[in-house]
N, C-alpha and C positions, 0 to 999 in steps of 0.2 A: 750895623750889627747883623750877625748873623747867627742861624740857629736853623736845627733840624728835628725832625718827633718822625719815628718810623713805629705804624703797630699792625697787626694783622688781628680781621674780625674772624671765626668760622662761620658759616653759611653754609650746612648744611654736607654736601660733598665737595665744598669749596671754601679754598680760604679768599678773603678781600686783602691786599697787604694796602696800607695808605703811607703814603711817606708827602711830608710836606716839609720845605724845606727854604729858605728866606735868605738872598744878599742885598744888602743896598734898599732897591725899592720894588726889586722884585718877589714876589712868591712865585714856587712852582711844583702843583698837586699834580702827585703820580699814584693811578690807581693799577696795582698789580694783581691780577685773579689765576690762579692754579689748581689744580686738582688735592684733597684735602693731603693726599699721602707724598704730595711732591715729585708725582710720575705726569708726565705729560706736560705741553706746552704753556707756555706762562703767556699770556694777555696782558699786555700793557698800555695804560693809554698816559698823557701826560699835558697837563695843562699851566700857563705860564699866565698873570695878569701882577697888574701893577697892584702897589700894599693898599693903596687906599680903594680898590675896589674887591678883597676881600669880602666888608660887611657884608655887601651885596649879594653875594656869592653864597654867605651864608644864608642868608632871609632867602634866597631861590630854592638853594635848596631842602632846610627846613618845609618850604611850604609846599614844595612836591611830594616830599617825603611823607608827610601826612595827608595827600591827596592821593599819594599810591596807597598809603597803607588801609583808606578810607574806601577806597578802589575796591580793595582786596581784601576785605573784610579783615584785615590786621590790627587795625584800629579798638579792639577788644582788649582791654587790660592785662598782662600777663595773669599766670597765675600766681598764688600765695606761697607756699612752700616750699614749692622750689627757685623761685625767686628770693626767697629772704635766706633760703641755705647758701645760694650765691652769692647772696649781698656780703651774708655773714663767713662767707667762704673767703673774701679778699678780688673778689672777680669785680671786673672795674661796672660803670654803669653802662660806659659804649655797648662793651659785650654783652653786658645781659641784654643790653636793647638787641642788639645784631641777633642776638638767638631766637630772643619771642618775637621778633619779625615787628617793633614799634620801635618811637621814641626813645634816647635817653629821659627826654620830661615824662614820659610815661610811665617808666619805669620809676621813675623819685616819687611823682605822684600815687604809685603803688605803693611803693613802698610808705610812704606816711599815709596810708589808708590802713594798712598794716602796721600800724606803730614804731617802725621803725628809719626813722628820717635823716637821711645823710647829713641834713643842714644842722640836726638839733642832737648830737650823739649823746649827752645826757638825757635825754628822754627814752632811748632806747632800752626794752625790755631786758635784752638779751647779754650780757655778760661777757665782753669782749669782743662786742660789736667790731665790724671792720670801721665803722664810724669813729665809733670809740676809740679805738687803737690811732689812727688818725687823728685826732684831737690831744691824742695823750692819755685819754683817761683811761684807769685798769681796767 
């Protein structure tokens, strides 16, 4: 089976493009960086491993990920309001993480601090939550 997911985070004066893409038994992550407006030279690097060392791959780098951003004093919760105008805007979780410089789990963890929890869209406050709409519900 095969299968491919392309998405680009922004970062600032930079976009991240990630494209992952699967044959047979292999995966192969290509990370592409550009300037946000599309001018200048594009960075690309690419990396190839077998499917069953994925998991792996993930748990590394989750755990870097939170040792930079613990590094770098990132590790501080988004904030409230603009995060839930996001949430409620249709903006995915990756991204809002990519923005406030944390977590995807940071970002959910936020958001049900703030009452609004991707997992539980009938509990959410707000009236056409992007949860809700997801679920189905009006």
């Amino acid at each position: 089976m095969a299968f491919g997911r392309h998405d680009e985070l922004p970062l600032g004066d930079r976009v991240l493009g990630i494209e992952l893409a699967a044959r047979g038994g292999e995966v192969t992550l290509t990370l592409t960086r550009r300037a946000a407006g599309g001018a200048g030279p594009r960075e690309r690097d690419r990396l190839r491993l077998r499917l069953e060392d994925v998991p792996s791959l993930r748990i590394a780098l989750d755990r870097a990920v939170a040792l930079a951003g613990a590094a770098a004093g990132a590790a501080v919760a988004p904030g409230g309001e603009g995060l839930v105008r996001r949430f409620h805007g249709g903006e995915s979780i990756a991204r809002i993480a990519a923005r406030y410089g944390c977590t995807p789990d940071a970002v959910r963890a936020r958001l049900r601090v703030l009452g609004h929890d991707p997992r539980l869209p009938e509990h959410c406050p707000s009236p056409g939550c992007a949860a809700g709409r997801a679920a189905g519900l009006p």
